[in-house]
C-alpha positions as CSV (number, residue, x, y, z in Angstrom):
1,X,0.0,0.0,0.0
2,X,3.2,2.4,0.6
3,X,4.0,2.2,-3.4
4,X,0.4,3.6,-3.6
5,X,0.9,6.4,-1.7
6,X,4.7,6.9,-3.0
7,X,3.2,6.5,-7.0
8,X,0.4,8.6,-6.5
9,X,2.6,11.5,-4.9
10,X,5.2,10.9,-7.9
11,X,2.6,11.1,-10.1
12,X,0.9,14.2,-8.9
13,X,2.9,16.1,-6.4
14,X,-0.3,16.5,-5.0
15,X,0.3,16.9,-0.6
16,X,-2.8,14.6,-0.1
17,X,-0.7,11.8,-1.3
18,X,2.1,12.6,1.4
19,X,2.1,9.7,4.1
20,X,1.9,12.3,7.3
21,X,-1.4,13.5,5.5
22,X,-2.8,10.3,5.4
23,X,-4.9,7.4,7.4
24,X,-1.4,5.2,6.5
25,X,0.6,6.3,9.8
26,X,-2.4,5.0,11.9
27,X,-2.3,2.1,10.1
28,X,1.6,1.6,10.8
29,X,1.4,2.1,14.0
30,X,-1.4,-0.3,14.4
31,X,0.8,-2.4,12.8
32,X,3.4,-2.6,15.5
33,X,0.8,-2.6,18.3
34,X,-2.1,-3.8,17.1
35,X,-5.1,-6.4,16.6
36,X,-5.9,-8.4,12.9
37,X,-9.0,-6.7,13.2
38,X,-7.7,-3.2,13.3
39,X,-5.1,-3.8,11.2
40,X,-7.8,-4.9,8.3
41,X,-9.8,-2.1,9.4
42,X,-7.1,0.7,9.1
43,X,-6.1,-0.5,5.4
44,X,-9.7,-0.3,4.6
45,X,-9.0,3.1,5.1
46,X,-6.2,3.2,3.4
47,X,-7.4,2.0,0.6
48,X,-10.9,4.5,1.0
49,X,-8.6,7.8,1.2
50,X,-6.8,6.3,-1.4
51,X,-9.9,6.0,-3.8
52,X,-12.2,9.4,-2.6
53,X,-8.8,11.5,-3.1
54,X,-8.0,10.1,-7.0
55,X,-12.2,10.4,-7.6
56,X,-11.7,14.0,-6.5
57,X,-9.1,15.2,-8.5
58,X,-10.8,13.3,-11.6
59,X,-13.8,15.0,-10.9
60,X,-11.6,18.5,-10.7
61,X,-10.0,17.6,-13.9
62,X,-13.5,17.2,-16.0
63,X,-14.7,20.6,-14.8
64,X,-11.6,22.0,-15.9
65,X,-10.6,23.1,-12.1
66,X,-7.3,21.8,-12.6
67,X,-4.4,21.8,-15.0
68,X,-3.9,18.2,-17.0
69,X,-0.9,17.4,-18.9
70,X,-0.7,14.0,-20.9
């Protein structure tokens, strides 16, 4: 899920993609401390910030809002 993150970021130098900025710390330190539940729960997330954050600037890209180069 890291190269996620790291490949979004690369890809966009967008700051919601930086790791501090993100539900990925909790689930790191739920890692190191925590239960199976939690963990699958945190990468849930992950994975949910992950997907609303690219849907946004998709969305902000059809009306134009932001600049696209291909």
């Amino acid at each position: 899920m890291t190269e996620a993150y790291d490949f979004c970021f690369e890809m966009t130098k967008c700051v919601l993609f930086e790791k501090e900025y993100t539900p990925w710390e909790d689930y790191e330190a739920e890692m190191r401390a925590g239960t199976k539940k939690g963990r699958d729960l945190r990468l849930r997330q992950c994975v949910l910030d992950l997907k609303r954050i690219i849907r946004g600037i998709y969305a902000d890209m059809e009306n134009g809002e932001v600049d696209v180069e291909y």
